[in-house]
C-alpha positions, 0 to 999 in steps of 0.5 A: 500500500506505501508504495503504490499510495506514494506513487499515486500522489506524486503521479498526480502532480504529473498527470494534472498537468496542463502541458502533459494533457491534464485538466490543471487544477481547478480554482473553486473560488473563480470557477476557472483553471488556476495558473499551474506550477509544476514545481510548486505542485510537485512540492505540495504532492512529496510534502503530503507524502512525507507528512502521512509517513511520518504521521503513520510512523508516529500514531503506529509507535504510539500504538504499539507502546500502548499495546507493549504496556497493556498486554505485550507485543511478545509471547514468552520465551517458552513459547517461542522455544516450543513453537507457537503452533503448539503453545496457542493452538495445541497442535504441531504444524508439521508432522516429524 
C-alpha cells in the first residue's frame, strides 16, 4: 500500500498537468483553471507524502507502546522455544 499510495500522489502532480494533457487544477473560488506550477505542485504532492509517513510512523509507535504496556507485543520465551503452533493452538504444524 506505501508504495503504490506514494506513487499515486506524486503521479498526480504529473498527470494534472496542463502541458502533459491534464485538466490543471481547478480554482473553486473563480470557477476557472488556476495558473499551474509544476514545481510548486510537485512540492505540495512529496510534502503530503512525507507528512502521512511520518504521521503513520508516529500514531503506529504510539500504538504499539500502548499495546507493549497493556498486554505485550511478545509471547514468552517458552513459547517461542516450543513453537507457537503448539503453545496457542495445541497442535504441531508439521508432522516429524
Amino acid at each position: 500500500h506505501a508504495v503504490g499510495g506514494i506513487f499515486g500522489a506524486l503521479a498526480t502532480g504529473v498527470f494534472v498537468n496542463p502541458a502533459l494533457g491534464g485538466a490543471g487544477v481547478v480554482d473553486y473560488v473563480a470557477n476557472g483553471v488556476a495558473a499551474y506550477d509544476f514545481g510548486a505542485q510537485m512540492t505540495a504532492q512529496a510534502t503530503a507524502v512525507v507528512t502521512a509517513i511520518v504521521l503513520s510512523g508516529v500514531v503506529s509507535f504510539i500504538a504499539f507502546k500502548i499495546i507493549d504496556v497493556l498486554i505485550g507485543l511478545r509471547v514468552s520465551e517458552e513459547s517461542e522455544r516450543e513453537g507457537l503452533d503448539t503453545s496457542a493452538h495445541g497442535e504441531r504444524a508439521y508432522h516429524s
